[in-house]
N, CA, C and O atoms as a GROMACS GRO file, in nm:
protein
  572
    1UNK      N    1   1.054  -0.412   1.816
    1UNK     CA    2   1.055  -0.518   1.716
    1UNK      C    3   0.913  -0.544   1.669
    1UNK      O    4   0.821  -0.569   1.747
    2UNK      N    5   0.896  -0.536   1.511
    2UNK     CA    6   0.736  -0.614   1.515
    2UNK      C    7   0.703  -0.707   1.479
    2UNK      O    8   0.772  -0.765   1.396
    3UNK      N    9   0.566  -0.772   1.530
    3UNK     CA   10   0.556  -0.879   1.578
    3UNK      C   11   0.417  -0.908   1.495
    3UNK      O   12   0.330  -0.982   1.540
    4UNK      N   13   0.410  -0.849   1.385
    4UNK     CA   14   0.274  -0.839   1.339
    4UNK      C   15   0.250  -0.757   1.233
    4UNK      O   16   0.269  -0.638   1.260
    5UNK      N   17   0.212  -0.781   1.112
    5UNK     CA   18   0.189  -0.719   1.001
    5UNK      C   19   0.051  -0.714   0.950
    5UNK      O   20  -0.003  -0.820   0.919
    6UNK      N   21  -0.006  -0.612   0.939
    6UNK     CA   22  -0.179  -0.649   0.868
    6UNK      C   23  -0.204  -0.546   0.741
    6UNK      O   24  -0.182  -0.426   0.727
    7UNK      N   25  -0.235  -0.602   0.693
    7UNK     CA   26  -0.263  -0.542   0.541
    7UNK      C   27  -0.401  -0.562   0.496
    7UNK      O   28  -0.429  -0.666   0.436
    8UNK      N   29  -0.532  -0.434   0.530
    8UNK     CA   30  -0.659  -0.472   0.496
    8UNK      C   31  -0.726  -0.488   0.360
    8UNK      O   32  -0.836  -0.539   0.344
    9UNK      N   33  -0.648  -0.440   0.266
    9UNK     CA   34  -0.679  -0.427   0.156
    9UNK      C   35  -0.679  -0.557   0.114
    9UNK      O   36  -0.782  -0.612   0.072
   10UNK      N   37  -0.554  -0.620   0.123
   10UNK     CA   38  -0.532  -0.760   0.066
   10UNK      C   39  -0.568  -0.868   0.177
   10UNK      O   40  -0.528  -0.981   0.149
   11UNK      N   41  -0.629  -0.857   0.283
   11UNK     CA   42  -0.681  -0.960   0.385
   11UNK      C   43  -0.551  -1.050   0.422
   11UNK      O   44  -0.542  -1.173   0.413
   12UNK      N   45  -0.444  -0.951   0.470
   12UNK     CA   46  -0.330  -1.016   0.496
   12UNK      C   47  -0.313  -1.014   0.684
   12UNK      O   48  -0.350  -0.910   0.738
   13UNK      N   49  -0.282  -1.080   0.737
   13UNK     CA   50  -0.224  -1.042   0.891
   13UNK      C   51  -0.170  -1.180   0.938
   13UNK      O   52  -0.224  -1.288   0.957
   14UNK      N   53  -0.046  -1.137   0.951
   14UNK     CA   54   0.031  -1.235   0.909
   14UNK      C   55   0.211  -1.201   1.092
   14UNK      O   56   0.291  -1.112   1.122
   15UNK      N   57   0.194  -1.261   1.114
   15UNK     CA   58   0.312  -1.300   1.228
   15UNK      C   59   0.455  -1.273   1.135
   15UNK      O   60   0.483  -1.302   1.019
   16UNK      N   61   0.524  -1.211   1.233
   16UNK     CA   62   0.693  -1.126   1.184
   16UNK      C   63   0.770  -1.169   1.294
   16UNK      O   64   0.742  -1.171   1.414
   17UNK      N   65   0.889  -1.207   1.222
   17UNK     CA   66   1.031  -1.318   1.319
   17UNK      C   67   1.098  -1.254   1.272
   17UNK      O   68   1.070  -1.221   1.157
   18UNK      N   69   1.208  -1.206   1.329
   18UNK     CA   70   1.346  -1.109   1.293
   18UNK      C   71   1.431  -1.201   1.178
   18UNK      O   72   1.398  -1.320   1.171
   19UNK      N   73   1.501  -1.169   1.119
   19UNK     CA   74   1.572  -1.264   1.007
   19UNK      C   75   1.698  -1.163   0.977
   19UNK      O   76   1.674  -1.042   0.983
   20UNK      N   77   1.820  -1.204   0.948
   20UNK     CA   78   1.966  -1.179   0.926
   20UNK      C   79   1.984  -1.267   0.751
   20UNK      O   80   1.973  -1.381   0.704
   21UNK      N   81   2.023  -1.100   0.694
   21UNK     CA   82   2.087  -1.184   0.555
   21UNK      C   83   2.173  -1.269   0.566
   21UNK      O   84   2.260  -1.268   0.653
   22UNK      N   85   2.157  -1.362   0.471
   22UNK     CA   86   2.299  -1.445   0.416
   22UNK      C   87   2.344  -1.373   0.315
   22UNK      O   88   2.310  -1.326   0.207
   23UNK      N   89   2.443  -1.382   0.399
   23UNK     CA   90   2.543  -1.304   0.248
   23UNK      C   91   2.471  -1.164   0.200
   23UNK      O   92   2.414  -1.088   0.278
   24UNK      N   93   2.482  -1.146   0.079
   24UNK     CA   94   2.393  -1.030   0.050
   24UNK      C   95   2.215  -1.064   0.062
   24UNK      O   96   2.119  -0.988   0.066
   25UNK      N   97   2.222  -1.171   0.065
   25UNK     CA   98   2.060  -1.219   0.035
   25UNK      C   99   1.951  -1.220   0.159
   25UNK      O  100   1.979  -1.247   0.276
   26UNK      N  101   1.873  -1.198   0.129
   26UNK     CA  102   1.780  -1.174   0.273
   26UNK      C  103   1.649  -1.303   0.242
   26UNK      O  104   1.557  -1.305   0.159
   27UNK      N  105   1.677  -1.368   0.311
   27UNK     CA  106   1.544  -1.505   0.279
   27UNK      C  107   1.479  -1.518   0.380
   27UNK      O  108   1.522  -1.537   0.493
   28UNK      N  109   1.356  -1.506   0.340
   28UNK     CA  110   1.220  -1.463   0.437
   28UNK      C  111   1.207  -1.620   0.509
   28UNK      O  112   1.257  -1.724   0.467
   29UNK      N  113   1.153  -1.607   0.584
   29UNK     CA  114   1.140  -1.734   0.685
   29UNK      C  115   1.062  -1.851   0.570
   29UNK      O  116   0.999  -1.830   0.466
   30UNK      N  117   1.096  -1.966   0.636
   30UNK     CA  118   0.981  -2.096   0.532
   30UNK      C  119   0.866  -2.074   0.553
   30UNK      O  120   0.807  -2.107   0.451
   31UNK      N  121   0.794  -2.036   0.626
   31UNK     CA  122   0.612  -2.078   0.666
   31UNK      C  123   0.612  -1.950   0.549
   31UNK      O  124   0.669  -1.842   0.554
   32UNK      N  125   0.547  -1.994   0.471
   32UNK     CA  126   0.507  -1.864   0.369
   32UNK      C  127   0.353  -1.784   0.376
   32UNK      O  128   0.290  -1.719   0.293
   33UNK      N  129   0.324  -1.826   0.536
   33UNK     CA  130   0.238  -1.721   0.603
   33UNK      C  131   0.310  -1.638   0.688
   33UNK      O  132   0.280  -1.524   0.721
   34UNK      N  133   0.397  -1.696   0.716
   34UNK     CA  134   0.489  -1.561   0.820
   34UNK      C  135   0.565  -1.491   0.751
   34UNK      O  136   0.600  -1.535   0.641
   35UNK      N  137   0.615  -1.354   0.800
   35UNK     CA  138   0.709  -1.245   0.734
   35UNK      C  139   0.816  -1.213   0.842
   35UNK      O  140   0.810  -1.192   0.963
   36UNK      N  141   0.920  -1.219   0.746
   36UNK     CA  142   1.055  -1.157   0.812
   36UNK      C  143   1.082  -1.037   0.785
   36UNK      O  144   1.072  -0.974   0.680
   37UNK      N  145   1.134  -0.992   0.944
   37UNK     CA  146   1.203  -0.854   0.977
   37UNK      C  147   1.340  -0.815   0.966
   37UNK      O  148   1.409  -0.838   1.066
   38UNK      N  149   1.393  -0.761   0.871
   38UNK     CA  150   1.554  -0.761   0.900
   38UNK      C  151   1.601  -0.681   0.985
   38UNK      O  152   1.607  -0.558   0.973
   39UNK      N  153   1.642  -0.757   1.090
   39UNK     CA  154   1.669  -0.729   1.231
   39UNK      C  155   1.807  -0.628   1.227
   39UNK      O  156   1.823  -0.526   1.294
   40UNK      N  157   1.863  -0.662   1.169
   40UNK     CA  158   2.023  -0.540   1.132
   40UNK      C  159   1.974  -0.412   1.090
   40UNK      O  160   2.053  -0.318   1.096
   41UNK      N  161   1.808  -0.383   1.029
   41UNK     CA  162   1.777  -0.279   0.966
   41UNK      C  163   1.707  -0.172   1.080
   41UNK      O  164   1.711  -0.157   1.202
   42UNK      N  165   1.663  -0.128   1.004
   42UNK     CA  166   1.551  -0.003   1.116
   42UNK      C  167   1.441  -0.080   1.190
   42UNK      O  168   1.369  -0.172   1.151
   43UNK      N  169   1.448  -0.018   1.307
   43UNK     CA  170   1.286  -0.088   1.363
   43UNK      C  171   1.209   0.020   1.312
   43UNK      O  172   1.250   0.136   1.298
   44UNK      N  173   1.029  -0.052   1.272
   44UNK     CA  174   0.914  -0.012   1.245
   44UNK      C  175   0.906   0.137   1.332
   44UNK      O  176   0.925   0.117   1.452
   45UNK      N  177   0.887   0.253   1.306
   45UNK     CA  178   0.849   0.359   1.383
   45UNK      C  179   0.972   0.443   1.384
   45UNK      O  180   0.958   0.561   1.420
   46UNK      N  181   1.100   0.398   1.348
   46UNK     CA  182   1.287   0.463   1.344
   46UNK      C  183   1.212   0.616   1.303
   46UNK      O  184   1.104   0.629   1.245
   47UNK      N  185   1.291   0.714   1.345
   47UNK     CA  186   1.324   0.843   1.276
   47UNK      C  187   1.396   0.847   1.148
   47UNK      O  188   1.403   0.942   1.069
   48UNK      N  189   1.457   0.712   1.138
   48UNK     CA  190   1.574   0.740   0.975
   48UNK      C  191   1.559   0.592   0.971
   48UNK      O  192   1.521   0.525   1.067
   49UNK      N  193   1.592   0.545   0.853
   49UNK     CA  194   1.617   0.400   0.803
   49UNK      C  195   1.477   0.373   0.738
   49UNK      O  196   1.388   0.457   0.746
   50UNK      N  197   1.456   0.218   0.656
   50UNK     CA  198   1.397   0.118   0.602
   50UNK      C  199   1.354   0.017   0.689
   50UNK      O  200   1.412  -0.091   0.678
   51UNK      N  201   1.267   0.027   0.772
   51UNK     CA  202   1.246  -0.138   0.811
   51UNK      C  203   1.164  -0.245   0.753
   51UNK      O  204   1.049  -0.287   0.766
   52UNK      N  205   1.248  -0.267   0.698
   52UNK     CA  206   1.228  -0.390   0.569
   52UNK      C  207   1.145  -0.500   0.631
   52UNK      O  208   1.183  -0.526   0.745
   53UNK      N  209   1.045  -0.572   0.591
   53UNK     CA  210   0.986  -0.659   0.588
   53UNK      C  211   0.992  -0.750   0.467
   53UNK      O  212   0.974  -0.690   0.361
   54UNK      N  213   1.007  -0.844   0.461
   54UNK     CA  214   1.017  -0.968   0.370
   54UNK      C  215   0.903  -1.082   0.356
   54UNK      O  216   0.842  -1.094   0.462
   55UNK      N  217   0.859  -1.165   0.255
   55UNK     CA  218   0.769  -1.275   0.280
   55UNK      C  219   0.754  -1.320   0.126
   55UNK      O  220   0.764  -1.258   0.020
   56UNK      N  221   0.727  -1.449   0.157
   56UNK     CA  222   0.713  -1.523  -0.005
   56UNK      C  223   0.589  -1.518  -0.032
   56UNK      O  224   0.488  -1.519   0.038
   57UNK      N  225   0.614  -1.509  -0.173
   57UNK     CA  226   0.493  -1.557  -0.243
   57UNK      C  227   0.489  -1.695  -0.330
   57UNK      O  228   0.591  -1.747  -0.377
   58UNK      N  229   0.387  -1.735  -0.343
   58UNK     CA  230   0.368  -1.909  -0.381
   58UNK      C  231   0.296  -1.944  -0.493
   58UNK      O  232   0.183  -1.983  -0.463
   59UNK      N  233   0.320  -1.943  -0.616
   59UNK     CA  234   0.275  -1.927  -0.720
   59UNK      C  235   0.154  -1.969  -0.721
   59UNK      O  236   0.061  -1.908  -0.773
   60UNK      N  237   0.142  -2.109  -0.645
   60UNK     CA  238   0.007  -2.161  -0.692
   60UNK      C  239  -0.088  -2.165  -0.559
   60UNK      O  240  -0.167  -2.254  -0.528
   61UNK      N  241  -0.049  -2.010  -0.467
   61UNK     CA  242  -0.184  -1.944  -0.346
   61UNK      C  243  -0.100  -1.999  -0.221
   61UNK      O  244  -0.040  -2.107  -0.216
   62UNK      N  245  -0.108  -1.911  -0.132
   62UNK     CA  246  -0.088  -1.962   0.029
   62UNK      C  247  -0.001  -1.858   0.095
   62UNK      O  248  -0.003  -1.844   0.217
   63UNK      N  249   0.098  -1.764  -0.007
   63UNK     CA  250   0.153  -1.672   0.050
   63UNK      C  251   0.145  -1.583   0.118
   63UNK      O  252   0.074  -1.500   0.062
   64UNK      N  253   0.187  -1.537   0.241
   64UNK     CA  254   0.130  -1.384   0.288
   64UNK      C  255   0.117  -1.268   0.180
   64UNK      O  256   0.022  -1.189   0.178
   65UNK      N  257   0.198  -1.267   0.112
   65UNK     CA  258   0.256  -1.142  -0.019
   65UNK      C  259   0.214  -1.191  -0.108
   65UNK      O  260   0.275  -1.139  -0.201
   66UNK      N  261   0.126  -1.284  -0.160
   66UNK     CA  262   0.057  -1.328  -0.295
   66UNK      C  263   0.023  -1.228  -0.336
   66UNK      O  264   0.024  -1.239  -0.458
   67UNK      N  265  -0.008  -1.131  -0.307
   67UNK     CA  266  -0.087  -0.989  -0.415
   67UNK      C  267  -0.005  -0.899  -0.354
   67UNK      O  268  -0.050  -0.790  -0.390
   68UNK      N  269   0.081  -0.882  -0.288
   68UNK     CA  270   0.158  -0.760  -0.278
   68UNK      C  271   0.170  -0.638  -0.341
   68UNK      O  272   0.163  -0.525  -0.293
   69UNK      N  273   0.194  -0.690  -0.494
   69UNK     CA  274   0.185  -0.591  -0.614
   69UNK      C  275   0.033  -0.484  -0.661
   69UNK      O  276   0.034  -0.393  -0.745
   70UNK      N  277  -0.092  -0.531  -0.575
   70UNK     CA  278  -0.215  -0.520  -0.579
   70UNK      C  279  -0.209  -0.428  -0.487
   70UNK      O  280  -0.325  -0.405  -0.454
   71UNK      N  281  -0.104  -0.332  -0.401
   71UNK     CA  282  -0.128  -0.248  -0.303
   71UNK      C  283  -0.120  -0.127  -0.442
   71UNK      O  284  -0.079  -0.138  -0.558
   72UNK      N  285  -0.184  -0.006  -0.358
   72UNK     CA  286  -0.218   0.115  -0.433
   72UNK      C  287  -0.199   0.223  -0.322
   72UNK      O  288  -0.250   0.213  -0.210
   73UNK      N  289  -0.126   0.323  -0.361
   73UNK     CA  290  -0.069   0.441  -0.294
   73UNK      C  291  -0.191   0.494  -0.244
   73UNK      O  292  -0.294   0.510  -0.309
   74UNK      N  293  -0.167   0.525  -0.100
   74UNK     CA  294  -0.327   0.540   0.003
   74UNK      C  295  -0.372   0.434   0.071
   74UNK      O  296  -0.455   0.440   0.163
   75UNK      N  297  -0.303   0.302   0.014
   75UNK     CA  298  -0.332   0.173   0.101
   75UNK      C  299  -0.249   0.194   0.259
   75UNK      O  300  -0.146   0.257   0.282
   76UNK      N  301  -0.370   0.090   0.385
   76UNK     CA  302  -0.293   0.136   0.498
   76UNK      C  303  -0.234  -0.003   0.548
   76UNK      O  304  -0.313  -0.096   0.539
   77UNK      N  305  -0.104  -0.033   0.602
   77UNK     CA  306  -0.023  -0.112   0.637
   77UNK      C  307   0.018  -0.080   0.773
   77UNK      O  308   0.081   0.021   0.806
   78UNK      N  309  -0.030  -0.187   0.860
   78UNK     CA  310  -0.027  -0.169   1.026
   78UNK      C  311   0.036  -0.244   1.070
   78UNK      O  312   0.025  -0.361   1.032
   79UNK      N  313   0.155  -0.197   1.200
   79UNK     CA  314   0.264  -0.278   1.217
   79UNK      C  315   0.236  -0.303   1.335
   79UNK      O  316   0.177  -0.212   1.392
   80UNK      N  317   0.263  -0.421   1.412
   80UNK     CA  318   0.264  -0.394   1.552
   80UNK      C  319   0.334  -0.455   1.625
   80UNK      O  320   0.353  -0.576   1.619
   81UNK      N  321   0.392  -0.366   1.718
   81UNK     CA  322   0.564  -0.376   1.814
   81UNK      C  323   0.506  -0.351   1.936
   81UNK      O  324   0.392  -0.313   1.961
   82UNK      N  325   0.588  -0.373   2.003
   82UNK     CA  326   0.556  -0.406   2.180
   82UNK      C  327   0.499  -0.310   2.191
   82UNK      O  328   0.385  -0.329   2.231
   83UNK      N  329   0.540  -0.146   2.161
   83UNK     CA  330   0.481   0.013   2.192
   83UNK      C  331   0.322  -0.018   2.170
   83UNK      O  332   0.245   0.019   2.259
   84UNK      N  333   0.288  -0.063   2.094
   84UNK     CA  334   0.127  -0.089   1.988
   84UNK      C  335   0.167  -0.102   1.831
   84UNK      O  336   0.271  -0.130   1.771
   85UNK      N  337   0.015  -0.062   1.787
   85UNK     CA  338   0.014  -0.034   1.682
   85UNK      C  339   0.048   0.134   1.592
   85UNK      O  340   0.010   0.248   1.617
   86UNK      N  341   0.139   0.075   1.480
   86UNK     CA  342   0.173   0.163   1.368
   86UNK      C  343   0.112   0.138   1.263
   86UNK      O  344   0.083   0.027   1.217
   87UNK      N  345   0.078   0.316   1.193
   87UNK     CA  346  -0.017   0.299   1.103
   87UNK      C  347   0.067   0.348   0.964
   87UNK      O  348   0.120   0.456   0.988
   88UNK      N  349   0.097   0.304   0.830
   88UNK     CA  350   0.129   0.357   0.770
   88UNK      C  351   0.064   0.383   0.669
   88UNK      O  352  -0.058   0.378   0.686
   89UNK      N  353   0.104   0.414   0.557
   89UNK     CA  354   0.060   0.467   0.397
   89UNK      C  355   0.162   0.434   0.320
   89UNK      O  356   0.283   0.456   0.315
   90UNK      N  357   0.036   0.345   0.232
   90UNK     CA  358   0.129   0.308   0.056
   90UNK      C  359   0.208   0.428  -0.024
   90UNK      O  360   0.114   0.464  -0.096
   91UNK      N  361   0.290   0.492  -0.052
   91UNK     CA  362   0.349   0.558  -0.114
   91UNK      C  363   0.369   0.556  -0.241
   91UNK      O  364   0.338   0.644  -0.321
   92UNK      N  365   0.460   0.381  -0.278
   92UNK     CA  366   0.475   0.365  -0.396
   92UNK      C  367   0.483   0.250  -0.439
   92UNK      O  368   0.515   0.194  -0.334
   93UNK      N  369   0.478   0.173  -0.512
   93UNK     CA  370   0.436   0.026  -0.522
   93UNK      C  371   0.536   0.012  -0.671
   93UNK      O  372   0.520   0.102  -0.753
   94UNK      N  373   0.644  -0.105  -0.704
   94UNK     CA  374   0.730  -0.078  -0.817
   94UNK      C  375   0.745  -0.253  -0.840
   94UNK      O  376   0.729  -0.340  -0.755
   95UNK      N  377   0.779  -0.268  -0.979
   95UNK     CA  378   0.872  -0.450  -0.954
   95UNK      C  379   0.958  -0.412  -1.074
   95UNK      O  380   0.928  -0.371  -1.186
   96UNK      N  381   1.080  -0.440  -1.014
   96UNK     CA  382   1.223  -0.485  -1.039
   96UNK      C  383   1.274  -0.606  -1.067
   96UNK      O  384   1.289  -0.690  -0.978
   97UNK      N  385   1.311  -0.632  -1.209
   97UNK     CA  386   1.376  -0.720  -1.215
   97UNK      C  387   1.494  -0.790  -1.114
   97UNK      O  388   1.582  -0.719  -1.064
   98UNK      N  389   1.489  -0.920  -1.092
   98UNK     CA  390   1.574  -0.922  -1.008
   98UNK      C  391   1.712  -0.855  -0.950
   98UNK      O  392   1.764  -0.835  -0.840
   99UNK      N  393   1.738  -0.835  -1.065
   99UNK     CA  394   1.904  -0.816  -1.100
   99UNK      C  395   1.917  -0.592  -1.092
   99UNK      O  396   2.020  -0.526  -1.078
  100UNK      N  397   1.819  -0.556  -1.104
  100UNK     CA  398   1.803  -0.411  -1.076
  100UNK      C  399   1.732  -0.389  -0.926
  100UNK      O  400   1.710  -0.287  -0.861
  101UNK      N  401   1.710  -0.501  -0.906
  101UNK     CA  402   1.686  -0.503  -0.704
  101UNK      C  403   1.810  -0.489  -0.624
  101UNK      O  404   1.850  -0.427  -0.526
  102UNK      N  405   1.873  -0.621  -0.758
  102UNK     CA  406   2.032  -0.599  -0.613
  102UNK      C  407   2.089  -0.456  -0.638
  102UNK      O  408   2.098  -0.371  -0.550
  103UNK      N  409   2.119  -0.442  -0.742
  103UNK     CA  410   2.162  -0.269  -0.815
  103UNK      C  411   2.156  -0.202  -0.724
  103UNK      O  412   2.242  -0.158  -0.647
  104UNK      N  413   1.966  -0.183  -0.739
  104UNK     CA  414   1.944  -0.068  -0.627
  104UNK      C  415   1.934  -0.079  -0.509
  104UNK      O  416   1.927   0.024  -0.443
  105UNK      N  417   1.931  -0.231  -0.431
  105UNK     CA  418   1.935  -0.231  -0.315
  105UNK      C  419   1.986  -0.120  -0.165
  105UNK      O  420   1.926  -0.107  -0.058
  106UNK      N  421   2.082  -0.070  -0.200
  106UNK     CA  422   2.139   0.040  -0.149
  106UNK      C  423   1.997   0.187  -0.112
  106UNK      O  424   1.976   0.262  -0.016
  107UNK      N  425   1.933   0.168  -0.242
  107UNK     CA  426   1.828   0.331  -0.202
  107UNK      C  427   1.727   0.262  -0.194
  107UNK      O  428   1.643   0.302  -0.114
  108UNK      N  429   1.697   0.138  -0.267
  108UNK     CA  430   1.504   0.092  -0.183
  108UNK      C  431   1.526   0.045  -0.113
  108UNK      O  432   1.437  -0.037  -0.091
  109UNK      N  433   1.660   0.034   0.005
  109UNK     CA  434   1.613  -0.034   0.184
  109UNK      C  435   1.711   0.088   0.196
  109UNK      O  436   1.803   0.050   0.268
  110UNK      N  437   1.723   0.159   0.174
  110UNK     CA  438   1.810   0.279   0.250
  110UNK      C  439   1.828   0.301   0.408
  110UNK      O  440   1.740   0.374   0.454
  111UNK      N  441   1.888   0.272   0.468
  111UNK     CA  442   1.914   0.292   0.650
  111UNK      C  443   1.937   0.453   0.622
  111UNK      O  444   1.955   0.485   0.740
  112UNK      N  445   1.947   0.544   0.568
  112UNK     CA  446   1.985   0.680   0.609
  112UNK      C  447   1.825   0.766   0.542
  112UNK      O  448   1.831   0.888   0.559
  113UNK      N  449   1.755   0.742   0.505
  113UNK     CA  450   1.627   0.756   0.463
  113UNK      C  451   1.524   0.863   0.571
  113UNK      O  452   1.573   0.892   0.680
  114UNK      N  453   1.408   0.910   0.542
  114UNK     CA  454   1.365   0.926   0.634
  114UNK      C  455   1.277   0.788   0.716
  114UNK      O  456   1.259   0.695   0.637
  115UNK      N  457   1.238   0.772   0.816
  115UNK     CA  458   1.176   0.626   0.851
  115UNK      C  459   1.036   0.617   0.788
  115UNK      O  460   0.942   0.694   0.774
  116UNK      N  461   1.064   0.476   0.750
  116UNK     CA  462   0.957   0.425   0.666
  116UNK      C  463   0.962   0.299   0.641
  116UNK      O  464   1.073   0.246   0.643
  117UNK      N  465   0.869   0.238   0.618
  117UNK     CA  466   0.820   0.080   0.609
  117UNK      C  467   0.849   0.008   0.451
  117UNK      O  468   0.790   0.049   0.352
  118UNK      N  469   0.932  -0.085   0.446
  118UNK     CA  470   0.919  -0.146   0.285
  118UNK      C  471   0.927  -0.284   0.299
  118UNK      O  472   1.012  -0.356   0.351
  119UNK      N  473   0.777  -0.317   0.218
  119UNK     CA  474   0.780  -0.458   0.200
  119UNK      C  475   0.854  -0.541   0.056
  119UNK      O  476   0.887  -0.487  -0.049
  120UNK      N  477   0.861  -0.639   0.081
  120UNK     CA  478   0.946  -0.686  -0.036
  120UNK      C  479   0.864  -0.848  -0.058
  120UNK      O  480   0.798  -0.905   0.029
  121UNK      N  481   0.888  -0.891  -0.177
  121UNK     CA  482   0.874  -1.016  -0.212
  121UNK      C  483   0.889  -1.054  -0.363
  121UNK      O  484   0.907  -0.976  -0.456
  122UNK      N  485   0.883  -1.130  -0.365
  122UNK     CA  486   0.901  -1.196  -0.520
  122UNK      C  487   0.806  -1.226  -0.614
  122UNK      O  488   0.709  -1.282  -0.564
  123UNK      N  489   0.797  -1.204  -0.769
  123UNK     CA  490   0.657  -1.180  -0.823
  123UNK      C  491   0.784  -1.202  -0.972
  123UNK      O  492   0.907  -1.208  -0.971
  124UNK      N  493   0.645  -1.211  -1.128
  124UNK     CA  494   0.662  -1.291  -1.191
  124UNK      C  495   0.738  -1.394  -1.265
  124UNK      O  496   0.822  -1.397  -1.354
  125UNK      N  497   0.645  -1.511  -1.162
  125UNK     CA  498   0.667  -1.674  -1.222
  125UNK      C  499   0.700  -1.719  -1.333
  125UNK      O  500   0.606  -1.714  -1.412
  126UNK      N  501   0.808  -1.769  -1.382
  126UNK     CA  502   0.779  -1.778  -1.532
  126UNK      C  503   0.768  -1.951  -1.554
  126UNK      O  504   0.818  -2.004  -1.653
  127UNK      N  505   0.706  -2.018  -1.463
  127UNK     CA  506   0.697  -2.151  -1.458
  127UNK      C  507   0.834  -2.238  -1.391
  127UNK      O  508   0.845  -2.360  -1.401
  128UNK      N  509   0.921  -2.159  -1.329
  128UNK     CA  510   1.012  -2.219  -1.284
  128UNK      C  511   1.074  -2.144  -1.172
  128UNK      O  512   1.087  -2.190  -1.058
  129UNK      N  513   1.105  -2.046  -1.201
  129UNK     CA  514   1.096  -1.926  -1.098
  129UNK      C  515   1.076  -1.823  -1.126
  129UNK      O  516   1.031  -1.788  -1.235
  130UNK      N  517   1.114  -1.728  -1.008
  130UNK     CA  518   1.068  -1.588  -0.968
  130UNK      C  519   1.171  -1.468  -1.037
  130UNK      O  520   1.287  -1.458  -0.996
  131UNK      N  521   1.121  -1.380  -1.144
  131UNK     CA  522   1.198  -1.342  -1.236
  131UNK      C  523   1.212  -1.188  -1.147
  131UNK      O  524   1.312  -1.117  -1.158
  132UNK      N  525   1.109  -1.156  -1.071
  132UNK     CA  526   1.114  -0.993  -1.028
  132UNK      C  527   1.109  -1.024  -0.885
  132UNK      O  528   1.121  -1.130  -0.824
  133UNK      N  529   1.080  -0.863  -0.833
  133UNK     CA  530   1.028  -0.840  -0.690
  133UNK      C  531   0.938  -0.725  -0.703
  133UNK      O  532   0.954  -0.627  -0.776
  134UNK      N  533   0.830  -0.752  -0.612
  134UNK     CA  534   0.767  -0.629  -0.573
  134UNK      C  535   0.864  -0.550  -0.408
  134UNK      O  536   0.927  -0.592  -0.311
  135UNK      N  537   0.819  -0.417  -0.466
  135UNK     CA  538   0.876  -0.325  -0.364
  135UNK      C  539   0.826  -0.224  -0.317
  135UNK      O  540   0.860  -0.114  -0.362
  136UNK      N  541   0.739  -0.233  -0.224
  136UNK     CA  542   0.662  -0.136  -0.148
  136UNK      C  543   0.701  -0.048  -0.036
  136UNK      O  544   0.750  -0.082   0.072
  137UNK      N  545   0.677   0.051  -0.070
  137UNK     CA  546   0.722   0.191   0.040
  137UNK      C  547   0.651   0.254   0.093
  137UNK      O  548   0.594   0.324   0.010
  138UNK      N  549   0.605   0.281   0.222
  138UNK     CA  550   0.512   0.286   0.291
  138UNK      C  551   0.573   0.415   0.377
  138UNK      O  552   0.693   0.427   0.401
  139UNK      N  553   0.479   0.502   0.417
  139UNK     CA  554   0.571   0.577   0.550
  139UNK      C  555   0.440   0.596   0.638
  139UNK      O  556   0.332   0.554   0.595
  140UNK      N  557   0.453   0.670   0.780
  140UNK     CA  558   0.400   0.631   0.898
  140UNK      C  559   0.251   0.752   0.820
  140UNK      O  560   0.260   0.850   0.746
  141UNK      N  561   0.160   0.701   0.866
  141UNK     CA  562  -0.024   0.777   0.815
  141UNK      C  563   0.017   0.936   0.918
  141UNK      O  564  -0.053   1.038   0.920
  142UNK      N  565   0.116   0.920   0.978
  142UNK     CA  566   0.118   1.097   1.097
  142UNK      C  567   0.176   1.206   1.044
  142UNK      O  568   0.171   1.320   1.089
  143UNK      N  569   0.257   1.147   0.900
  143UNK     CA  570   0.343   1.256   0.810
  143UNK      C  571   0.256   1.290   0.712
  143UNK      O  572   0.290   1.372   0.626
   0.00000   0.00000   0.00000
């Protein structure tokens, strides 16, 4: 399980609590410095699956994922589970309208995948709410 997310690029390191969708929806814990793990999904390090990570962003600063969208393929994202630390790599960095998140939900958290890391959060504000998501895909720095 991990217990720890750090992201050097964006000066993120930030504490991870397992979390269970509602319904179809996956809502990241309240402290919008901590990030949720979807615990039904892949653990960090799987041979196959998505282990999805989740976390808000806060329009007006405080979020773990405030710049999420600011990662760049080659960025490194370090996980860490009881084993230690996991090292990964930015792959691909995308934002989806809300409504083409749920769509594709099925292939950007894919459980049959090869294993790999994807962060998620929510991104542009349009003064009331959150119209997209960022969606980051990461796989382990050993492949």
């Amino acid at each position: 399980m991990p217990t720890r997310v750090v992201i050097p690029t964006l000066e993120v390191d930030a504490p991870v609590v397992p979390i269970k969708a509602a319904g179809r929806a996956l809502v990241p814990p309240g402290d919008p410095q901590q990030l949720g793990w979807w615990a039904d999904g892949a653990r960090p390090g799987a041979a196959r699956g998505s282990a999805l990570v989740t976390g808000h962003t806060v329009h007006t600063g405080g979020g773990a994922l405030d710049h999420l969208d600011q990662l760049s393929r080659g960025d490194l994202v370090l996980v860490r589970t009881s084993r230690g630390w996991i090292e990964y790599v930015v792959r691909g960095v995308e934002i989806f309208s809300k409504g083409i998140t749920a769509q594709r939900a099925q292939q950007l958290f894919s459980q049959t995948s090869r294993g790999r890391l994807v962060l998620t959060t929510c991104t542009d504000w349009d003064g009331v709410r959150y119209l997209s998501n960022t969606v980051v895909t990461a796989t382990p720095a050993s492949r």
